[in-house]
Kinemage of the C-alpha trace (Angstrom):
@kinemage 1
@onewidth
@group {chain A} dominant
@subgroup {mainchain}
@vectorlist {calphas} color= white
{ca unk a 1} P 8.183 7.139 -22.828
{ca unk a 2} L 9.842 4.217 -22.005
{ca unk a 3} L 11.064 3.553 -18.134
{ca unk a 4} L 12.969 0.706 -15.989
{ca unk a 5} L 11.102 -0.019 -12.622
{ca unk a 6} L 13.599 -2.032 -9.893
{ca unk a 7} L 12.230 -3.547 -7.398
{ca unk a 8} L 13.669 -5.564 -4.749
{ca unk a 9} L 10.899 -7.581 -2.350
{ca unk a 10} L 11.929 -6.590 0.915
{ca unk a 11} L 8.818 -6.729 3.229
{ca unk a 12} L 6.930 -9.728 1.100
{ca unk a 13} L 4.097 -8.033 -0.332
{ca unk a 14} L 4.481 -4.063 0.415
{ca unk a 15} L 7.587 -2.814 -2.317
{ca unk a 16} L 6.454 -5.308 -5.587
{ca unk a 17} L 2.575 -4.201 -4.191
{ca unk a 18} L 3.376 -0.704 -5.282
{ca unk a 19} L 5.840 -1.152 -8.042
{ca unk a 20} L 3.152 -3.475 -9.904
{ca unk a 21} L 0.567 -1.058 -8.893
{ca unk a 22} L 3.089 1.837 -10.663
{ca unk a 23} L 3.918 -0.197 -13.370
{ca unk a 24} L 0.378 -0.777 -14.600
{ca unk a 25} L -0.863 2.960 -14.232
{ca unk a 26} L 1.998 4.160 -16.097
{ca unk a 27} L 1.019 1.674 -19.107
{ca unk a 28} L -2.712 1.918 -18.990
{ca unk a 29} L -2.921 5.669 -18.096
{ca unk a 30} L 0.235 7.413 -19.326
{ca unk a 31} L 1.210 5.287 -22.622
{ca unk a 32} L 4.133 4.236 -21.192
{ca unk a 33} L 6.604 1.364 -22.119
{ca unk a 34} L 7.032 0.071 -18.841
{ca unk a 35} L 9.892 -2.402 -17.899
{ca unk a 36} L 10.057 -4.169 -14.403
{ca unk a 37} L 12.958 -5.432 -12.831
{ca unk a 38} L 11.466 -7.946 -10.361
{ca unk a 39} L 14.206 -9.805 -7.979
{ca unk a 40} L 11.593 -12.498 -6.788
{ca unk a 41} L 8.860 -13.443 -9.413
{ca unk a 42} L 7.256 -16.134 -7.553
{ca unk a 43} L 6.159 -13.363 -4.622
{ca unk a 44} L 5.449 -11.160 -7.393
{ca unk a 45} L 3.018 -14.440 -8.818
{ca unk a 46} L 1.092 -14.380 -5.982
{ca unk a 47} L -0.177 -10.577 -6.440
{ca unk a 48} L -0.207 -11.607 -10.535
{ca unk a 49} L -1.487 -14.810 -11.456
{ca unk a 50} L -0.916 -13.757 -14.587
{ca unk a 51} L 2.928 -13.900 -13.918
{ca unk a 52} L 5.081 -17.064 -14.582
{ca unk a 53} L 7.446 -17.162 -11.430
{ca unk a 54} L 9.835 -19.324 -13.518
{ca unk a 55} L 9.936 -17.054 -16.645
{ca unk a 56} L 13.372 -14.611 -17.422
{ca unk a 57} L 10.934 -11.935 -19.142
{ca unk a 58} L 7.581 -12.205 -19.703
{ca unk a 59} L 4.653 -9.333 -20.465
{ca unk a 60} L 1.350 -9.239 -18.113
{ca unk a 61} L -1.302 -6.923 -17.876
{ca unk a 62} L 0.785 -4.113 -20.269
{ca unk a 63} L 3.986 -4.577 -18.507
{ca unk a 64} L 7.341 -6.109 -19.468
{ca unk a 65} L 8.813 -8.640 -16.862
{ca unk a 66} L 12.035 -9.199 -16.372
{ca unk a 67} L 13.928 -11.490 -13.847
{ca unk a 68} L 16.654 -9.194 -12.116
{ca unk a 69} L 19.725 -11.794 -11.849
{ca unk a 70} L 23.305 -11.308 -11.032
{ca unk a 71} L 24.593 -10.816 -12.905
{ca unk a 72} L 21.567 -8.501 -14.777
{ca unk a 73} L 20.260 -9.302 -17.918
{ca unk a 74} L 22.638 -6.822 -20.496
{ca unk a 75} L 19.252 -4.407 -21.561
{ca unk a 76} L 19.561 -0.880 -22.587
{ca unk a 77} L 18.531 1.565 -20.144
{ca unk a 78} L 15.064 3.412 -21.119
{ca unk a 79} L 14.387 6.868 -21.026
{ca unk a 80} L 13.314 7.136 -17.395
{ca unk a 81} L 14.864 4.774 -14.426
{ca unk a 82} L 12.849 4.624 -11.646
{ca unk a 83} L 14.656 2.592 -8.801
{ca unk a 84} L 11.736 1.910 -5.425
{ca unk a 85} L 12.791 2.451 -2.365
{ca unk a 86} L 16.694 3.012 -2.651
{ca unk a 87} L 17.217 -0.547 -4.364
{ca unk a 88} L 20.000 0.352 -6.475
{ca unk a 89} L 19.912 -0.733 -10.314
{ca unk a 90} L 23.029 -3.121 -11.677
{ca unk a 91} L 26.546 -1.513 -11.644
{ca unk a 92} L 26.543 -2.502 -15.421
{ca unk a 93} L 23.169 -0.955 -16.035
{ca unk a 94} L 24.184 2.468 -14.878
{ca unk a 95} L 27.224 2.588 -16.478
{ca unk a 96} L 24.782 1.700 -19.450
{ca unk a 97} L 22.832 5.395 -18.317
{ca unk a 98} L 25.733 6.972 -18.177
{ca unk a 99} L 26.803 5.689 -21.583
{ca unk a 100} L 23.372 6.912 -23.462
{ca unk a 101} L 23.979 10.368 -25.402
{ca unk a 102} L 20.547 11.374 -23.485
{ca unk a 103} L 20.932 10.341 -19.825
{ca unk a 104} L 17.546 8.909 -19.126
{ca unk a 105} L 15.927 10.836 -15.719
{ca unk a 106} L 16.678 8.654 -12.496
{ca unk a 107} L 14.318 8.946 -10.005
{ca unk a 108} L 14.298 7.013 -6.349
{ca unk a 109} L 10.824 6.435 -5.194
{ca unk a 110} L 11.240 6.904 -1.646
{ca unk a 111} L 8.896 5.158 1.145
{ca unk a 112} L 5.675 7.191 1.734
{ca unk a 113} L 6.092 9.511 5.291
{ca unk a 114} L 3.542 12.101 6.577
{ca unk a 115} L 6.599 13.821 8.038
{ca unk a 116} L 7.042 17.418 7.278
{ca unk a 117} L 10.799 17.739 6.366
{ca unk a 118} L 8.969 15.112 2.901
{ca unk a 119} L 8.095 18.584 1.634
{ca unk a 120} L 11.328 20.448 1.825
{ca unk a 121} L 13.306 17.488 0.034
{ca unk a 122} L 10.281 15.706 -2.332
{ca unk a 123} L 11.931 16.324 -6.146
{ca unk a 124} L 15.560 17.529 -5.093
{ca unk a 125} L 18.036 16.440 -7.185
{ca unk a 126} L 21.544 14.701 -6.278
{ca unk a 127} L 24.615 14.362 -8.315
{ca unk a 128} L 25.847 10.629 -9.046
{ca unk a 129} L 29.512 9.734 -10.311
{ca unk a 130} L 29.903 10.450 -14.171
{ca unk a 131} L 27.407 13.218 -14.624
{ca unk a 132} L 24.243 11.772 -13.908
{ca unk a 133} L 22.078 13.032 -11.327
{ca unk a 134} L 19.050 11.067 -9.301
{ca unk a 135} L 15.809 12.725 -8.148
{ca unk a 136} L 14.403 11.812 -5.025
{ca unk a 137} L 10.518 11.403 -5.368
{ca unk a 138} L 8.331 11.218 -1.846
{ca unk a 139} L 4.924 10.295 -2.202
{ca unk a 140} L 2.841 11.672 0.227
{ca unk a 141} L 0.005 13.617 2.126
{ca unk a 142} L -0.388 16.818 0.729
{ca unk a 143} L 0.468 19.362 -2.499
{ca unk a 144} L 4.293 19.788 -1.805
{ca unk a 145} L 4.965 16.282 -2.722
{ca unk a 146} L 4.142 13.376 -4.951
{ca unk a 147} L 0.693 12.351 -3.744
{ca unk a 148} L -0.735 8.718 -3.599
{ca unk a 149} L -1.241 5.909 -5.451
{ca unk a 150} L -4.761 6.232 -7.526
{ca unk a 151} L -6.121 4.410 -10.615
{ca unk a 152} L -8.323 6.495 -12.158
{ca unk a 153} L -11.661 5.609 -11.527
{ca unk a 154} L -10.884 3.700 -8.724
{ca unk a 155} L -12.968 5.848 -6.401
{ca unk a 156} L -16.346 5.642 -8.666
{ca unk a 157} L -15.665 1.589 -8.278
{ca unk a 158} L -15.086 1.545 -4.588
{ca unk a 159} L -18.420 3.955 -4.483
{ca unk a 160} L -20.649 1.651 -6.595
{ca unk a 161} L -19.757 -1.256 -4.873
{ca unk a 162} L -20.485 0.034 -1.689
{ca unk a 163} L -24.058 1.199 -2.437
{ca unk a 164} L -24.731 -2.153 -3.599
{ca unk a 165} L -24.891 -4.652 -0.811
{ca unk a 166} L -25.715 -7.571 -3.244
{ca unk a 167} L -22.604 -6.672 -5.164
{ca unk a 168} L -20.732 -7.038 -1.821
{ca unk a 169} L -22.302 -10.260 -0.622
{ca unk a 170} L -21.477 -11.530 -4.169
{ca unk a 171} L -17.868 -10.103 -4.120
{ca unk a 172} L -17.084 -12.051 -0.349
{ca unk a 173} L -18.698 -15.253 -2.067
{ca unk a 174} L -16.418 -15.332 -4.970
{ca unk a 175} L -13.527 -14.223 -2.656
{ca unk a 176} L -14.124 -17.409 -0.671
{ca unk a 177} L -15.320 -15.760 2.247
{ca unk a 178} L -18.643 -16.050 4.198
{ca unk a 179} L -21.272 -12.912 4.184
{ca unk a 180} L -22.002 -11.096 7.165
{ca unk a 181} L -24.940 -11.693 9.061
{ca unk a 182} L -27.443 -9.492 9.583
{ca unk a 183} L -25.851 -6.944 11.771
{ca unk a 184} L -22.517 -8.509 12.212
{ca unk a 185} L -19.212 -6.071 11.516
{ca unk a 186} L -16.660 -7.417 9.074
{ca unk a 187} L -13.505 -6.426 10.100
{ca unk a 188} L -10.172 -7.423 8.388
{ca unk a 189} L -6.891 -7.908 9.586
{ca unk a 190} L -3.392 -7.747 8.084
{ca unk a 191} L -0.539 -7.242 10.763
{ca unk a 192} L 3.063 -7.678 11.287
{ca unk a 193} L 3.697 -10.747 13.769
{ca unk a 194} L 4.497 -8.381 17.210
{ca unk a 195} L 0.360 -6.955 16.615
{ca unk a 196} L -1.794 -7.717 19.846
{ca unk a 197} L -4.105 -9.546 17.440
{ca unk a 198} L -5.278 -12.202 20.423
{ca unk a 199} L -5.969 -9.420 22.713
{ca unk a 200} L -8.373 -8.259 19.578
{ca unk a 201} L -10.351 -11.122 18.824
{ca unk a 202} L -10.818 -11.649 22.747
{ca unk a 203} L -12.836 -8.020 22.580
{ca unk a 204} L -14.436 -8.710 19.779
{ca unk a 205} L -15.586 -11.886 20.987
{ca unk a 206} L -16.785 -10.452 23.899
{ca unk a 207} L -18.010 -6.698 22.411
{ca unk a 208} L -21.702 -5.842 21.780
{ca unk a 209} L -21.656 -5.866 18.116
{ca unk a 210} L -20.997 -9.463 16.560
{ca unk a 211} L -18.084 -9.342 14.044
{ca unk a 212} L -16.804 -11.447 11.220
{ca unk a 213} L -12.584 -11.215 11.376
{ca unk a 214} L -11.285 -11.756 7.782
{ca unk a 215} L -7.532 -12.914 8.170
{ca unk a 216} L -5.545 -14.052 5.019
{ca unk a 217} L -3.103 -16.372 4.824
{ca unk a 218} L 0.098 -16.717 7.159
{ca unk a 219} L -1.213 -13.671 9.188
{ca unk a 220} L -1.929 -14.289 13.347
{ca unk a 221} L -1.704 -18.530 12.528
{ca unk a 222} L -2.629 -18.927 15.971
{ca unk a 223} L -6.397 -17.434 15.530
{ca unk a 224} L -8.165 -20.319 13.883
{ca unk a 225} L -11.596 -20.159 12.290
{ca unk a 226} L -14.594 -20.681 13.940
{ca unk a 227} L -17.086 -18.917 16.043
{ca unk a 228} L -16.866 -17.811 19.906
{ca unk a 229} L -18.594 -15.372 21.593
{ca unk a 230} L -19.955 -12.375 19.438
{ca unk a 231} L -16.661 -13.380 17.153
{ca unk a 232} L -16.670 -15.439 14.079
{ca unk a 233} L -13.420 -15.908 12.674
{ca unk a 234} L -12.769 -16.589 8.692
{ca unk a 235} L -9.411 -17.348 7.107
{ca unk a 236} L -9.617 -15.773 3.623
{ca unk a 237} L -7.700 -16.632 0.544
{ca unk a 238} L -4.864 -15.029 -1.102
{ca unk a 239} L -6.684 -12.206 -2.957
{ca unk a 240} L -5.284 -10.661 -6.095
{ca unk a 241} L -4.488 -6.633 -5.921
{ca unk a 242} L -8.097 -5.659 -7.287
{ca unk a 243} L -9.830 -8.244 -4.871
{ca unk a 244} L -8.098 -6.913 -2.067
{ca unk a 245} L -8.746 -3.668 -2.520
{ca unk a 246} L -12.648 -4.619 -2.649
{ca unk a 247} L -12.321 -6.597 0.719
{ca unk a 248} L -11.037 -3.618 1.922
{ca unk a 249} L -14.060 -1.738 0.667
{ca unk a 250} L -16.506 -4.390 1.899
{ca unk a 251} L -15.174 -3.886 5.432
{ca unk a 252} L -16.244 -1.545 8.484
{ca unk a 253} L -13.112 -1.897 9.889
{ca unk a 254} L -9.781 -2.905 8.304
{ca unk a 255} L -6.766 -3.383 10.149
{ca unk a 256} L -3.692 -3.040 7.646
{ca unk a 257} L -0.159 -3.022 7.491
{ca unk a 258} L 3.149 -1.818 5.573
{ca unk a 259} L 2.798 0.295 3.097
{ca unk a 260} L 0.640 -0.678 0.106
{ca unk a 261} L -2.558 -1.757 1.955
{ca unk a 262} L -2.013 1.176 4.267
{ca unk a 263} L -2.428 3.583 1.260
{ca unk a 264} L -5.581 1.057 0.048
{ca unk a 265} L -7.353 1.233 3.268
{ca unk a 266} L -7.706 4.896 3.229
{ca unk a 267} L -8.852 4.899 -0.519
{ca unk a 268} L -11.622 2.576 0.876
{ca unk a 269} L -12.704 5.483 2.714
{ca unk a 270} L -13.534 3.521 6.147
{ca unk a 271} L -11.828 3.476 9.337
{ca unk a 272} L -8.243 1.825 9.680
{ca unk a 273} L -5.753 0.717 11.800
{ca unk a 274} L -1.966 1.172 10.881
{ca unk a 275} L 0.417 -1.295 12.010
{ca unk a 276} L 3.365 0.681 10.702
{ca unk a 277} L 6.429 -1.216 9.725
{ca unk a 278} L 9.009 -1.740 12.804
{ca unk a 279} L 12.220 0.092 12.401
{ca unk a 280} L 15.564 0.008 15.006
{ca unk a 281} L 15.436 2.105 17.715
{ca unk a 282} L 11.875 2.903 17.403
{ca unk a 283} L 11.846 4.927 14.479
{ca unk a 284} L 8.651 3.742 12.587
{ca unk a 285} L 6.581 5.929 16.459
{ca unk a 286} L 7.890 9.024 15.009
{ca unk a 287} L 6.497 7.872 11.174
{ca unk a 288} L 3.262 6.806 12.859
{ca unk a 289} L 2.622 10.115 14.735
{ca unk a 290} L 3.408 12.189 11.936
{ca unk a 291} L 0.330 10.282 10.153
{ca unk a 292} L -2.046 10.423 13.110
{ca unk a 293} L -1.216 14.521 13.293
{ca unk a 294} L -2.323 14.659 9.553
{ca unk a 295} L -5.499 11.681 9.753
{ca unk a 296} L -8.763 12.968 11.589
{ca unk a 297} L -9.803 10.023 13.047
{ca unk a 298} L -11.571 10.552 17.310
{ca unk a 299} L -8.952 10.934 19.804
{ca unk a 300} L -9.810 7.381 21.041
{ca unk a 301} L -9.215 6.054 17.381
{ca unk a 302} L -6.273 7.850 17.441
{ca unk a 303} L -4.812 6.182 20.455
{ca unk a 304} L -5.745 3.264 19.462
{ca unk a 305} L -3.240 3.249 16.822
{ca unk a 306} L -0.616 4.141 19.387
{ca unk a 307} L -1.786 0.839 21.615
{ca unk a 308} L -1.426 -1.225 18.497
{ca unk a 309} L 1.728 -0.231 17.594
{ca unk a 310} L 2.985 -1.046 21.261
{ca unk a 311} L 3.544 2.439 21.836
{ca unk a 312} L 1.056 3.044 24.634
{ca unk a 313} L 1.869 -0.325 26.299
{ca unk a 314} L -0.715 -3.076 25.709
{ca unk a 315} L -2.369 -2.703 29.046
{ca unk a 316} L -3.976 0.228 27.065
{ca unk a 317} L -5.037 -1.933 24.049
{ca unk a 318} L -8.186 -3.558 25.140
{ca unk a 319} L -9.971 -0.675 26.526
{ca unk a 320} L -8.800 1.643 24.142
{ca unk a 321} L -10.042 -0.633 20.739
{ca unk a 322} L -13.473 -1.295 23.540
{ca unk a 323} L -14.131 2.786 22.968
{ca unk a 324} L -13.020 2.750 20.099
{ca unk a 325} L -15.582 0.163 18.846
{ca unk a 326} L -18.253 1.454 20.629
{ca unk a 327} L -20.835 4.040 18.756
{ca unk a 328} L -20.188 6.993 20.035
{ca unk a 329} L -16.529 6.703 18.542
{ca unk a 330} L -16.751 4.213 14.987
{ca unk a 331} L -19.796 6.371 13.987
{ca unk a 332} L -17.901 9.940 14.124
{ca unk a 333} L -14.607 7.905 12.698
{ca unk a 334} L -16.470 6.344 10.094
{ca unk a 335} L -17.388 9.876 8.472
{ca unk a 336} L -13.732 11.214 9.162
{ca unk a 337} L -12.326 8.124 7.111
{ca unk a 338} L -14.146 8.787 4.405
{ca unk a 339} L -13.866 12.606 4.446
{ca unk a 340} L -9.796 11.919 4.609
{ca unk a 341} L -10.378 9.498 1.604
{ca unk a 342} L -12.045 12.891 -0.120
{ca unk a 343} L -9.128 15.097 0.564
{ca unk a 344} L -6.669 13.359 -0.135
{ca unk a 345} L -8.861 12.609 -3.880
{ca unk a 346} L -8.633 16.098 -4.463
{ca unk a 347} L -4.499 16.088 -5.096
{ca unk a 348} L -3.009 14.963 -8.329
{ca unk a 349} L -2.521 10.960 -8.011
{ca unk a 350} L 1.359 9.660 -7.747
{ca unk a 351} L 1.775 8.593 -11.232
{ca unk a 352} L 0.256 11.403 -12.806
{ca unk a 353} L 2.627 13.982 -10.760
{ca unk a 354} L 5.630 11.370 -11.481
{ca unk a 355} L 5.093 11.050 -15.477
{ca unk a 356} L 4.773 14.695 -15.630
{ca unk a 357} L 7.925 15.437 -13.411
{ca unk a 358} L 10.022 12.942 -15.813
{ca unk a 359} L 8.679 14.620 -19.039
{ca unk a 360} L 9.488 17.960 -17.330
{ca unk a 361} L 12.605 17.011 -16.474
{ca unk a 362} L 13.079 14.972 -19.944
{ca unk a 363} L 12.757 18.588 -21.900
{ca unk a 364} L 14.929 20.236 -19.656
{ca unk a 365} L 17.940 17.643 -20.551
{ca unk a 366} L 17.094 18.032 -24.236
């Protein structure tokens, strides 16, 4: 099978973080020819090393690169078109789908949702000018749609490397970050600029269990590292995709944001904060609360990601992210992370569902 990806980087990191993630699994896991249509390689470069930001195609890590100019590069269409989150492929490139004798299957990957009408609309298809017709694709939480994100064997890795604290204090060394101290928390934080983040390190600097706050680049500039109180504060490299997803694993506590890392942190199978994406008129509350319905975190965890969000008024932060942190709640919320990690294992991965929905769909066009 061969398949266009198009990606447009929107939110920095969050829409190339899960086409390059798709890309990949289609090529490694599926066989597939996979073509992405990046519109800003050097963001992409900083998730790929491997990647030349300056190059107008290029192949890394099983994947064809290619620059997406205007006007496009003139490339024939493959047999599947998979555009991410509504981005639109060229004028000139559809007309090219249009033109093949065998319209290849064109699929929009939508943005993940826990929301229930996902279900009723997940795989529907809708009629474009000239005869072809796009699928709309939802990932998502549970059987009636397209699932999450998953390597295979990603789980067993995450697993091993958990169970082996030397691995982990070797990982966090290579990674450029300090090890915990004996009984010190790591926490990690990745938030959107509007997150109460000094309001956070001021409890965890004062809070009963001493933490190390992992912060990468760009991300709350105005916490700078260093120690005070109970708080010790390190400002960690840009990781690569597989090194973030093991600081993620390395963590008690990982505060994420967007989507990609959001779907990472619960693979890591410990508890999470969600600072969803902002929308107008406060759409992203109704997005978050459709999540929080679905993820079995305490009801004090729960509001916390309400208070975080600044939909419970910050007032409510401190004491709420005090319980939150406090045994009686992280303990309980520690085993419901990882028994949400488990169910949501047990469901067909994204691009397993996806590859078989486009050969499905490929036979039926025959």
């Amino acid at each position: 099978m061969r398949a266009d990806i198009f990606c447009r980087v929107i939110d920095n990191y969050g829409d190339i973080g899960v086409c390059w993630r798709l890309a990949r699994q289609l090529a490694r896991e599926h066989g597939w020819r996979v073509r992405l249509w990046v519109d800003d390689l050097p963001v992409m470069a900083r998730l790929a090393p491997a990647v030349d930001p300056k190059a107008a195609a290029q192949r890394a890590d099983g994947v064809d690169i290619v620059r997406w100019t205007r006007p496009a590069p003139p490339l024939e269409p493959g047999d599947v078109v998979i555009e991410a989150f509504a981005c639109d492929p060229p004028a000139e490139f559809v007309q090219r789908m249009r033109d093949r004798v065998r319209p290849p299957v064109w699929v929009n990957l939508e943005y993940l949702s826990a929301e229930t009408w996902v279900e009723n609309c997940h795989a529907l298809p809708s009629p474009q000018p000239g005869g072809l017709r796009k699928y709309f694709f939802f990932p998502g939480f549970t059987p009636a749609t397209g699932g999450l994100l998953r390597e295979r064997g990603l789980l067993a890795e995450r697993d091993a490397l958990q169970a082996d604290p030397a691995a982990r204090a070797a990982f966090l060394r290579g990674a450029g970050l300090p090890e915990p101290c004996a009984g010190e928390r790591l926490v990690t934080l990745f938030c959107y600029p509007d997150a109460p983040a000094s309001i956070l390190a001021d409890v965890l600097a004062g809070g009963d269990i001493p933490t190390l706050l992992a912060i990468p680049p760009g991300v709350a500039p105005y916490l700078t590292a260093g120690a005070r109180g109970r708080l010790r504060i390190a400002r960690a490299p840009f990781l690569p995709q597989a090194d973030y997803d093991r600081l993620l694993w390395s963590a008690d506590l990982n505060f994420v944001r967007g989507e990609d890392s959001f779907i990472r942190a619960q693979w890591a199978g410990r508890p999470m904060v969600w600072h969803i994406y902002p929308q107008a008129e406060a759409a992203h509350v109704d997005k978050l609360h459709a999540w929080l319905r679905r993820y079995p975190a305490p009801q004090a965890a729960a509001a916390l990601q309400a208070a975080w969000n600044g939909d419970a008024g910050a007032a409510r932060f401190q004491p709420l992210l005090a319980e939150a942190l406090s045994p009686a709640v992280f303990d309980p919320w520690r085993e419901a992370a990882r028994a949400w990690s488990d169910t949501l294992a047990a469901q067909p991965d994204l691009a397993t569902q996806l590859a078989g929905f486009c050969a499905a769909r490929q036979e039926n066009h025959a």
